[in-house]
Every structure is written in structure tokens, then in C-alpha cells.
DRENFIDO-132014 format. One record per residue (C-alpha): residue number from 1; residue in one letter; x negated, y, z negated. Coordinates in pm, 1 decimal. Layout:
# residues N
 pos code        X        Y        Z
 NUM    A        X        Y        Z
...
***
This chain:
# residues 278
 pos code        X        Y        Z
   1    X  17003.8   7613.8   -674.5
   2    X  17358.8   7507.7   -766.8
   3    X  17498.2   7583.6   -410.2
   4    X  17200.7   7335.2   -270.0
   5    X  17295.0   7077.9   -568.0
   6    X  17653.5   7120.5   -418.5
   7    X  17525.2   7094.1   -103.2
   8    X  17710.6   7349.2     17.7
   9    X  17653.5   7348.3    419.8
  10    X  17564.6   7727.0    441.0
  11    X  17342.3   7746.1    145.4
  12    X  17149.9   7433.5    315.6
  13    X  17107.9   7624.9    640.7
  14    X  16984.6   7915.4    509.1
  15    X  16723.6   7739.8    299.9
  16    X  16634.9   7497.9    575.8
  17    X  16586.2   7825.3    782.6
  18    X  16327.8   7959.6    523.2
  19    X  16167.5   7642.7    469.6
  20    X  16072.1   7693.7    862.5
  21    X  15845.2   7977.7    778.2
  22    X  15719.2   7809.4    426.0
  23    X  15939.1   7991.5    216.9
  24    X  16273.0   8005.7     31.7
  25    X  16400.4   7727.2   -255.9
  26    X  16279.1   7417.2    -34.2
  27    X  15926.2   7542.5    -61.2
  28    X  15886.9   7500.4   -407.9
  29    X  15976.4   7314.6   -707.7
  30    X  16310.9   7412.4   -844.3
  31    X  16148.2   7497.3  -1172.5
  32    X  15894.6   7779.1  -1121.7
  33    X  15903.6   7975.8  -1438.2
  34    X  15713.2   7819.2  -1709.3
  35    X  15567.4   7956.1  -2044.5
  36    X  15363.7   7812.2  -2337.8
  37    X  15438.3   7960.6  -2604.1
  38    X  15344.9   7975.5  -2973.4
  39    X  15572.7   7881.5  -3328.4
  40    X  15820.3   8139.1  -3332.1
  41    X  15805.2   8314.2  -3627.7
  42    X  15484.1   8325.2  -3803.0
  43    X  15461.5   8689.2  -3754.4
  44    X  15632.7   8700.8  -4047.0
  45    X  15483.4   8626.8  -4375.8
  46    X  15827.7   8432.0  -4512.2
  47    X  15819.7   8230.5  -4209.2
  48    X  15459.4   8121.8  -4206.5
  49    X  15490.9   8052.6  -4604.2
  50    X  15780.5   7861.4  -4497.2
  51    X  15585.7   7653.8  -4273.5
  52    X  15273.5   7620.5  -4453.8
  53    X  15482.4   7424.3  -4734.3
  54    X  15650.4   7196.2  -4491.2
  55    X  15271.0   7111.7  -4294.1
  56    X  15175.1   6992.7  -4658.9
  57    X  15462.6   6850.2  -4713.6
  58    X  15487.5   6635.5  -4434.6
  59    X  15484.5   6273.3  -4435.3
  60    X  15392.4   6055.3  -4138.8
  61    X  15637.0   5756.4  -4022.3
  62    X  15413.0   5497.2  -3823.3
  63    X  15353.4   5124.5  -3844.2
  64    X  15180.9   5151.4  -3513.7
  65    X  14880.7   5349.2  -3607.9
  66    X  14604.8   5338.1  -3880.0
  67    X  14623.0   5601.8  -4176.7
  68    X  14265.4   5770.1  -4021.0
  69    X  14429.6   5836.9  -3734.1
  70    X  14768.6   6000.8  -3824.8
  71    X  14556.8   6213.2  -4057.4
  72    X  14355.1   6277.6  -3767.2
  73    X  14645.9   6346.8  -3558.1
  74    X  14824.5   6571.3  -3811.3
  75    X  14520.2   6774.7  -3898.4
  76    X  14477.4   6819.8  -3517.0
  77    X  14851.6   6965.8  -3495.4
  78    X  14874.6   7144.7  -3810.2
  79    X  14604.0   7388.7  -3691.0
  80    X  14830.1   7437.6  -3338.2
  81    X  15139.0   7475.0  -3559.2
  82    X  14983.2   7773.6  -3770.8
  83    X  14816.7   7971.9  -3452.5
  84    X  14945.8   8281.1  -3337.5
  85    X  14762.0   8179.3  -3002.1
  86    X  14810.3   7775.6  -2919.6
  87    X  15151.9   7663.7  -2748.1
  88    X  15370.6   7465.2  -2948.9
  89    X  15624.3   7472.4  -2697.4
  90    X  15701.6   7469.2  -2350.8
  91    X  15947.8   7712.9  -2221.0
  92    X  16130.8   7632.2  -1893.9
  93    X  16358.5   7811.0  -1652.9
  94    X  16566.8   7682.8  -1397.1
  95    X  16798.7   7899.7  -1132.3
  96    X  17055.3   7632.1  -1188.9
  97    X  17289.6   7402.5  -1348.2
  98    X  17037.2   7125.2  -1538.6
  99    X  17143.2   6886.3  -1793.0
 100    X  17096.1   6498.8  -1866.2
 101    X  17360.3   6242.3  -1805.6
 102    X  17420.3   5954.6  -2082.3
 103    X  17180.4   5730.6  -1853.7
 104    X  16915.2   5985.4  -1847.5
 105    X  16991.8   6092.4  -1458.6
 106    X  17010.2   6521.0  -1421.2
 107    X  17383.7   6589.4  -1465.9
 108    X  17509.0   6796.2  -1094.0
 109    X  17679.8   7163.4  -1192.2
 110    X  18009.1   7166.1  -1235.8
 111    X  18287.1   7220.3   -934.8
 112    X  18351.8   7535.7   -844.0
 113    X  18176.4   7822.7   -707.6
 114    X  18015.5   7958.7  -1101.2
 115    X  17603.7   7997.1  -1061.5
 116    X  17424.8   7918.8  -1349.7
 117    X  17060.7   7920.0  -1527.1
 118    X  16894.1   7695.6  -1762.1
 119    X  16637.4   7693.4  -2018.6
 120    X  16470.1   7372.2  -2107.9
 121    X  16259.4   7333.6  -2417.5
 122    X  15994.4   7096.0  -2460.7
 123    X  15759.7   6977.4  -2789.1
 124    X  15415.6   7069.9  -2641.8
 125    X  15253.5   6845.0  -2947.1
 126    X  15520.3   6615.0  -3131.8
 127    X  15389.5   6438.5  -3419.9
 128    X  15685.8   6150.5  -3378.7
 129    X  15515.4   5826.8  -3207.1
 130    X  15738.0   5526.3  -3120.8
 131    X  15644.6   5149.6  -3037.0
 132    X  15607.6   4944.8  -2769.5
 133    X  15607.7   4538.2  -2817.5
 134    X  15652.2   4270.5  -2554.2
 135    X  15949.5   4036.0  -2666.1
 136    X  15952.2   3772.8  -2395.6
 137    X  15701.4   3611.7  -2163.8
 138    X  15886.3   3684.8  -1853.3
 139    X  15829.0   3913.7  -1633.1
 140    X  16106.6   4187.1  -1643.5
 141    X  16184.9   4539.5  -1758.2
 142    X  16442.6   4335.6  -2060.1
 143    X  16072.1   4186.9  -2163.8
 144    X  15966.9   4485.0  -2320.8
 145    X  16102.9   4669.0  -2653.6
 146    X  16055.3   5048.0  -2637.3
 147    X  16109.0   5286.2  -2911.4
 148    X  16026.2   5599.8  -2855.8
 149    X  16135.0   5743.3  -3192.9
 150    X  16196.6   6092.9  -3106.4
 151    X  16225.5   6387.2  -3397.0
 152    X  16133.4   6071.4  -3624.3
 153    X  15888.4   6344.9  -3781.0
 154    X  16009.7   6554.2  -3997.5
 155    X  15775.1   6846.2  -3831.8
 156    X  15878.7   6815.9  -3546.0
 157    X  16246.0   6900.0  -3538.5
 158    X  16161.2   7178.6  -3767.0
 159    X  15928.7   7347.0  -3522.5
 160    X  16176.1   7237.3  -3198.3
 161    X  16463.2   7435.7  -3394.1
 162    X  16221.2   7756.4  -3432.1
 163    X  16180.7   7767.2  -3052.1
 164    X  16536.2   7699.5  -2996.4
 165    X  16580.1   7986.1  -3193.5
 166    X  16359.3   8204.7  -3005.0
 167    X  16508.8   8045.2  -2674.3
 168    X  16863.4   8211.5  -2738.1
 169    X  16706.5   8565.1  -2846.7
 170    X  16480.3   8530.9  -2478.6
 171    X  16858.5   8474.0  -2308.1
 172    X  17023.6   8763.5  -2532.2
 173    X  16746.5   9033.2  -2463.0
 174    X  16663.4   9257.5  -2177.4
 175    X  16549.8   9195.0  -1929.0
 176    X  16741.6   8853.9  -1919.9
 177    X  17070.0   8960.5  -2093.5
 178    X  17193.6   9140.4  -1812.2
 179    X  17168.6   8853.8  -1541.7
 180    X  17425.9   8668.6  -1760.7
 181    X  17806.7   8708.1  -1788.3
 182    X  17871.9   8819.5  -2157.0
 183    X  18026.4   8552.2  -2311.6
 184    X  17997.5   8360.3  -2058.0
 185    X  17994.9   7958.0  -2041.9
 186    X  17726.5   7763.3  -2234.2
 187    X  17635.1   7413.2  -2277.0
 188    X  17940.5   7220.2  -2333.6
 189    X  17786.6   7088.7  -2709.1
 190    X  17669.5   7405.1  -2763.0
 191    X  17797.2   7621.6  -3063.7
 192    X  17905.4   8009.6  -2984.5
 193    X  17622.0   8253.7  -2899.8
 194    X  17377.7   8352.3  -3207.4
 195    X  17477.6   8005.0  -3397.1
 196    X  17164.4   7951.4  -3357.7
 197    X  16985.1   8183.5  -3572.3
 198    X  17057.8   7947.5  -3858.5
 199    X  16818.3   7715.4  -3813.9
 200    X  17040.8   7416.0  -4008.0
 201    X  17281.7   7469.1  -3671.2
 202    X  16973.7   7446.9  -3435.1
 203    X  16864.2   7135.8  -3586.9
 204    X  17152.5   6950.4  -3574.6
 205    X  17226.7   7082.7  -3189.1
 206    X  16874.0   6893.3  -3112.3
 207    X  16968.8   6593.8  -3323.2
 208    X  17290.2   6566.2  -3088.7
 209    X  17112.8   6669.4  -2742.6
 210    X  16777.7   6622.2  -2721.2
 211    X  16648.6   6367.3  -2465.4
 212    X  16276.3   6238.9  -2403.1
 213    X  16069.3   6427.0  -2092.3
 214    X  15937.7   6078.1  -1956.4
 215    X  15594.0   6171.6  -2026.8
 216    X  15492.8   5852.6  -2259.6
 217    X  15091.0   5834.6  -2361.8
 218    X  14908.2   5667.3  -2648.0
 219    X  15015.9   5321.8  -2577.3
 220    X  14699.1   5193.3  -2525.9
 221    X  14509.3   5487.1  -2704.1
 222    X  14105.6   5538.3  -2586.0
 223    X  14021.8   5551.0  -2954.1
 224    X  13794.4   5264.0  -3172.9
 225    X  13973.5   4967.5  -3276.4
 226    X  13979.0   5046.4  -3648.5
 227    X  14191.6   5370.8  -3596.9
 228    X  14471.4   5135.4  -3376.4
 229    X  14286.6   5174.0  -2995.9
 230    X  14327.7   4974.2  -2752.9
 231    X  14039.6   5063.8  -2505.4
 232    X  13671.8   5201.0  -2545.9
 233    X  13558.5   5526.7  -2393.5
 234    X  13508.8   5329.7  -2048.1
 235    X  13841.8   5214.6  -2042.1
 236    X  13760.4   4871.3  -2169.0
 237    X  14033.9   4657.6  -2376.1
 238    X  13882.5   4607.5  -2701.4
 239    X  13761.4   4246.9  -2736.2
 240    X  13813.0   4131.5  -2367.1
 241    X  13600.9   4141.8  -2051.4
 242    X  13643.9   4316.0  -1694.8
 243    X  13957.7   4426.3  -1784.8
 244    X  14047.7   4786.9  -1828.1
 245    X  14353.5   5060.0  -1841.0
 246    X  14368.7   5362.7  -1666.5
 247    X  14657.4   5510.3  -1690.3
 248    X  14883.8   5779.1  -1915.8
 249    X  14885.4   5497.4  -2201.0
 250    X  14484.8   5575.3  -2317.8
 251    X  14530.3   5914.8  -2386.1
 252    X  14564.4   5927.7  -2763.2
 253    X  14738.0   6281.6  -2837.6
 254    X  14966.2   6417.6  -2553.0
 255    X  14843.1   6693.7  -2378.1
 256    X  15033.4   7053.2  -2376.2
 257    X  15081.1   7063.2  -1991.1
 258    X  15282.3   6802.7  -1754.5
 259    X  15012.6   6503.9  -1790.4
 260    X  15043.7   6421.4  -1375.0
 261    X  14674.2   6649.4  -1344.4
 262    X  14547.5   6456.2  -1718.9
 263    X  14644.9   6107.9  -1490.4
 264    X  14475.2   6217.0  -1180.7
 265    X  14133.8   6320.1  -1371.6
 266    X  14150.0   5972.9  -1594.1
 267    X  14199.4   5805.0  -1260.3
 268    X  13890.8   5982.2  -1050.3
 269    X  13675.0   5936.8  -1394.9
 270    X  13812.1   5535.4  -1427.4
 271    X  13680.0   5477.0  -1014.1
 272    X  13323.3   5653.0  -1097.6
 273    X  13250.4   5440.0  -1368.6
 274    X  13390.4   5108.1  -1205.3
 275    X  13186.1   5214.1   -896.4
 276    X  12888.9   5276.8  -1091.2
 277    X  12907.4   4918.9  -1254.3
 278    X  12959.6   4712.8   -903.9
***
């Protein structure tokens, strides 16, 4: 992929080529290898004691959201947390150069000829929720106040670290290790090889790096008003008529997978029940 990101002229022609006969790196997305995966770690009896003590001890940060429901909530992730079975985090693979600029945009590789692979991490269930208030009555992007509060729970940069962890033992092991120059470059930020098996040097790597995915939901939560929703379980704002949300914002606990499928099967169940009412 970094030759196309380059857009070196050969690399182009040859994937154009492919692309004639449905195949090669035009055909499909540029991440392909995906894997949900479970807290690192609790195959271990100091680990999981570990953990157990920090579930109890965790303590909610919300303004936003009613004390039923972040008990709700936490109970709900707690039992993900301490499965050997249920992802807790999303493990992605990229035949390229990725990284974030300071604006959010994907960083291109760097100059030169060098060809690179990535592993992104993502926080299947995150326990942090942020706010969203509406500061002017204009219309305009500047109108709204968003903040997403990422790692604000304490949980949740403790579990990110673990699979951080378990990220750099993937890249250090067979059958992986030998794709990759010994030694070779890392992220720029990034501390020398096996740093991060101190989980202290993990944490404060994801304090430093870690961006949001763009995959926002629970803004208008599909819960009942008393917990903090917004709509009913037909989509209807609470205490207003004909008016209703259907979107990414009613879904109260974000789901494990990409939500674009969650969307489409919130949008398909919204148009049944409006067309049923008409």
C-alpha cells in the first residue's frame, strides 16, 4: 500500500491492471485483516486478580448520564472485561504506513522507498462517555461543544494498555516476526521494542497517541427518560410529537464491530415503523 499512497506510477499500473479482473489492492479495502480479541492476560491467575480489583474499584466520571445507567453500563462491560471469550478489543492490520495527523487526517508514509505495516488498536467497549451541548443558536459546526472524553475512565486505559501489550508480542512472534526488519523503524513516539511489557510505559504511550475512531453513539440514547434517553423504543424524542432520530446517536452502548451495518439495520427498522404509522 505505501507505493499506491506514494503514488508511485508503476505500482498504480499494476494495481489498475488487477483491478481489471476484480482483484489486487484496488479491490478491497486497504485494511483486510481484522481480529476481536479478548483481555490479554486473564489466563493468568495474577492478571485476572489484578483486574478483578480494578472492575470493583472503578469509579464512573459522567454528568451526562443517570447513576442506573452507568451501573447498568458498567455491569454490562465488567462481564466482557472478565471473559476468556468476548472481544475487548479490536485488532487491525494494515500493509502500510497508517498514522493520524494533528488534524485527525491519515498521516502519508514517509519519503523514500521503506514498506511498512501497521497495527491499529481499538476499545471494542470503552466505558469513557463525553458530552455534547449546543452553545449557540446558529446554525454552524462552531454551534456545537463536543467532548468526547477519551480514556476519561480509569478502565479503560488499563484494559487498552493490556492489548497494546499483547499487540507488540503478535509483531515479535512467528509467524509475524520474520516479515519485519529486526530493529527496524517504529512509530516515531514510540519507545524501543519490548518497552511495552511494562504496562506504566504502555499507558502513558496511549495517553500521548491515542486518537478517537469517529464512531460516536449514545447521544441521543433509545433508553427511558429516567436513565438520561432521549428517544423511546420507536425512535420517538421523549416529550415531543412526530419527531424522531434514527441515526448512530440512539444506540446506548457502542457495539463491538464498525457500527456502518448497526446504522443500516436502525435505518430499515426506523422506515418499517414510520411506514406502518402513515
Amino acid at each position: 500500500m505505501d507505493k499506491l499512497i506514494r503514488q508511485d506510477a508503476d505500482a498504480i499500473a499494476a494495481a489498475m491492471e488487477a483491478y481489471a479482473s476484480q482483484k489486487g489492492p484496488m479491490s478491497r479495502s486497504g485494511a483486510n485483516l481484522v481480529a476481536q480479541l479478548p483481555t490479554p492476560g486473564l489466563e493468568t491467575g495474577e492478571d485476572l486478580a489484578e483486574l478483578t480489583t480494578l472492575l470493583q474499584s472503578g469509579v464512573s466520571d459522567s454528568h451526562s448520564m443517570s447513576k442506573a445507567f452507568m451501573q447498568s453500563h458498567e455491569s454490562f462491560v465488567h462481564s466482557i472485561l472478565t471473559s476468556p471469550s468476548e472481544a475487548t478489543g479490536c485488532y487491525i492490520a494494515i500493509p502500510g504506513f497508517a498514522g493520524p495527523t494533528g488534524d485527525g487526517w491519515m498521516a502519508p508514509p514517509p519519503p523514500g522507498q521503506e514498506n511498512y505495516l501497521t497495527l491499529t488498536l481499538l476499545l471494542a467497549h470503552p466505558l469513557s462517555r463525553g458530552s455534547v451541548h449546543v452553545t449557540s443558536s446558529s446554525i454552524s459546526p462552531s454551534a456545537v461543544a463536543i467532548d468526547p472524553k477519551y480514556l476519561a475512565h480509569p478502565l479503560d486505559l488499563e484494559i487498552m494498555a493490556r492489548h497494546l501489550r499483547f499487540a507488540e508480542k503478535i509483531a515479535t512472534t512467528e509467524p509475524l516476526a520474520s516479515h519485519l526488519v529486526a530493529g527496524g523503524k517504529r512509530n516515531p513516539s514510540a519507545p524501543p521494542a519490548g518497552s511495552f511489557a511494562d504496562l506504566n510505559v504502555a499507558k502513558d504511550y496511549l495517553r500521548k497517541t491515542a486518537v478517537g475512531a469517529h464512531h460516536f453513539t449514545g447521544t441521543c440514547s433509545m433508553m427511558p427518560k429516567d436513565l438520561g434517553g432521549v428517544v423511546d423504543a420507536q425512535l420517538r424524542v421523549h416529550g415531543c410529537r412526530n419527531l424522531r432520530v434514527c441515526d448512530a446517536s440512539i444506540i446506548p452502548l457502542t457495539p463491538r464491530t464498525n457500527p456502518q451495518a448497526t446504522v443500516y439495520g436502525v435505518a430499515e427498522h426506523a422506515a418499517r415503523m414510520i411506514r406502518a404509522g402513515l
